[in-house]
C-alpha positions as CSV (number, residue, x, y, z in Angstrom):
1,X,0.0,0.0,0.0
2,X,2.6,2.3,1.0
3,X,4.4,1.8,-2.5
4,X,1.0,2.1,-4.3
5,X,0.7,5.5,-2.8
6,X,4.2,6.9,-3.5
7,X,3.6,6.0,-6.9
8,X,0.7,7.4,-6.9
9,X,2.0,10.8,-5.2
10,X,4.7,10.8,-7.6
11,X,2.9,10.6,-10.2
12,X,0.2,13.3,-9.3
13,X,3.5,15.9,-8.7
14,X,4.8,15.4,-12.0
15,X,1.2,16.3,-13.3
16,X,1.5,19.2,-10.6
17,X,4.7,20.5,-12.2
18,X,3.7,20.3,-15.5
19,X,-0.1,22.0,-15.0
20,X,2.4,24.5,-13.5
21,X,5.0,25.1,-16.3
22,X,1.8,25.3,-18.8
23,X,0.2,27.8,-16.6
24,X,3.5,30.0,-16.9
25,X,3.6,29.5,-20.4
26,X,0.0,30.6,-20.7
27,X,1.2,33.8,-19.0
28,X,3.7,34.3,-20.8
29,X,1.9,33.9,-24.0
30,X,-1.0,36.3,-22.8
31,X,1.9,38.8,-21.8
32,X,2.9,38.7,-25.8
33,X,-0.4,38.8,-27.2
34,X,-1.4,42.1,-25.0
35,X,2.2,43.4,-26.3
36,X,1.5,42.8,-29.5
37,X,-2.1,44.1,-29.9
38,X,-0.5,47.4,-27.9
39,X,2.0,48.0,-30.4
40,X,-0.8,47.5,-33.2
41,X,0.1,43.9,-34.8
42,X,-3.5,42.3,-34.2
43,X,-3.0,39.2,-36.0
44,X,0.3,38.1,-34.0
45,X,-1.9,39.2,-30.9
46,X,-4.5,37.1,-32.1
47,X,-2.2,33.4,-32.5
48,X,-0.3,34.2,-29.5
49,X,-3.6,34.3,-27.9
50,X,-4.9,31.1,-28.9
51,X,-1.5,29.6,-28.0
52,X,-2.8,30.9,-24.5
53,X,-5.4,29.3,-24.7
54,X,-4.1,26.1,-25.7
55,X,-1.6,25.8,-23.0
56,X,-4.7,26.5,-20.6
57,X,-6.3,23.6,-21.5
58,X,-2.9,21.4,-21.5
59,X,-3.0,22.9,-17.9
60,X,-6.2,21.9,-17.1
61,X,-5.8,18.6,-18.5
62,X,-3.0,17.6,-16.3
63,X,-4.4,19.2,-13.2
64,X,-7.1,16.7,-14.1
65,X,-4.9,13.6,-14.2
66,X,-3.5,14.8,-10.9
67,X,-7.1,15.2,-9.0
68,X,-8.6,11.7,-11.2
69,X,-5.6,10.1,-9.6
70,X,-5.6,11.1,-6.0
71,X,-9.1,10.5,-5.5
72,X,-9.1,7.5,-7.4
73,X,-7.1,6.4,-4.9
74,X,-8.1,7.6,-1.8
75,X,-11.8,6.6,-2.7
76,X,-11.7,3.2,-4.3
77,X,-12.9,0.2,-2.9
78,X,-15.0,2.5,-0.5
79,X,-18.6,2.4,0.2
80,X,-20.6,5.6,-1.7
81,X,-21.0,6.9,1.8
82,X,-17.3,7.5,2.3
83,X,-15.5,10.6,0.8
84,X,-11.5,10.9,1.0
85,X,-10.8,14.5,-0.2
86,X,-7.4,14.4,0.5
87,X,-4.7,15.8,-1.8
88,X,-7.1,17.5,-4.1
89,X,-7.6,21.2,-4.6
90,X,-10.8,23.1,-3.0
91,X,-12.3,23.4,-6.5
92,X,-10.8,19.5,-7.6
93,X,-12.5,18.7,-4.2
94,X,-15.7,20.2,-4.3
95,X,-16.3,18.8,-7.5
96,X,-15.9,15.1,-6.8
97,X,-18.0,16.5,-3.4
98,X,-20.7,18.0,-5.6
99,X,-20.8,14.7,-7.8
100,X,-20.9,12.5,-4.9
101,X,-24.1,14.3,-3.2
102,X,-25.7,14.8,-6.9
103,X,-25.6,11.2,-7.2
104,X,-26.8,10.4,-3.5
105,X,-29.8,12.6,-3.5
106,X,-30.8,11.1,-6.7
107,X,-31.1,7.8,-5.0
108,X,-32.5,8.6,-1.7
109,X,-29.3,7.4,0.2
110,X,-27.5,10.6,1.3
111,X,-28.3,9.4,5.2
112,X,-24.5,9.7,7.3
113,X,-22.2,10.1,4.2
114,X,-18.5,10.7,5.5
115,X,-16.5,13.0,4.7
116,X,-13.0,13.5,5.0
117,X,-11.5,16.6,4.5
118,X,-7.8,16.5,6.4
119,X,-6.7,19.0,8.7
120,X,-5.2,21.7,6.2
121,X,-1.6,20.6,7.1
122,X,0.0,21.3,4.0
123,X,-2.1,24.1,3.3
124,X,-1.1,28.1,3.8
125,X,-1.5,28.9,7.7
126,X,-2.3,25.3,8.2
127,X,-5.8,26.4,7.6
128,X,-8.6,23.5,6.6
129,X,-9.7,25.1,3.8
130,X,-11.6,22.2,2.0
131,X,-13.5,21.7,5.1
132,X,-14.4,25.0,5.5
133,X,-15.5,25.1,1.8
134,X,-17.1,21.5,2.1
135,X,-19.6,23.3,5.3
136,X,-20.3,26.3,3.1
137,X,-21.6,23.9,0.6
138,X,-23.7,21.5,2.4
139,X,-25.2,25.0,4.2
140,X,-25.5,26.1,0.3
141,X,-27.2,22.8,-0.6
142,X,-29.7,22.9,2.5
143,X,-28.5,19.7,4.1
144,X,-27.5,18.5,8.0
C-alpha cells in the first residue's frame, strides 16, 4: 500500500509541475499577445492568444490527471457513503463533493455520508480550507 501511494504521489506531482509550467507558459503567451495588440500587430496578438489558450487547456488537463488520480485512490474500494478529499484542490475537491451528493440525492441514500476533509496541514497557515468550503456547501445545498 505504501508503495502504491508513492507512486501514486509521484505521479500526481509530476502532473503538478507540468499544470504549472503550462500555466506560466499561458502567462507568458498572454503577456505577448497584449504586447502585440499594444504596439498595433492584431493578427500576432490574435495566435499568440490562442496559444494561450491552448496551454490553458494542457494545464487543465494535467491538473485533471493529478485530481482523477488522487481520488481514485483515496476513494476506491470504499462504500458511496465515504468521501477521501485528500490531496485535491478546493475546486478539484468540491467537485468530486458535488458529484458524490448529486448522485446520493438522486437515489434517496445521502443518510451519514462521511466525509473527509484533512486537517489543512499542508495548506497556507495550516488552515482546513476544504473543510471549510465542504460546510459552506452542504449550508448552500440545505442539508444536515
Amino acid at each position: 500500500m505504501l508503495l502504491k501511494l508513492k507512486i501514486i504521489l509521484e505521479k500526481r506531482e509530476g502532473w503538478r509541475k507540468e499544470a504549472n509550467k503550462w500555466a506560466l507558459r499561458r502567462s507568458e503567451l498572454y503577456g505577448k499577445s497584449q504586447e502585440a495588440y499594444r504596439i498595433g500587430d492584431g493578427e500576432l496578438a490574435k495566435i499568440l492568444a490562442n496559444e494561450a489558450k491552448d496551454a490553458g487547456e494542457k494545464m487543465k488537463e494535467c491538473n485533471v490527471s493529478a485530481s482523477t488520480a488522487t481520488f481514485a485512490f483515496r476513494n476506491n474500494g470504499k462504500s458511496d457513503l465515504f468521501i477521501d478529499l485528500h490531496g485535491l484542490t478546493v475546486s478539484e475537491g468540491l467537485t468530486f463533493l458535488r458529484e458524490r451528493l448529486t448522485r446520493l440525492l438522486k437515489k434517496d441514500k445521502l443518510h451519514n455520508l462521511r466525509c473527509v476533509t484533512g486537517a489543512g496541514h499542508h495548506s497556507e497557515n495550516r488552515v482546513a480550507r476544504i473543510k471549510l468550503a465542504v460546510q459552506g456547501l452542504i449550508y448552500g445545498m440545505k442539508l444536515k
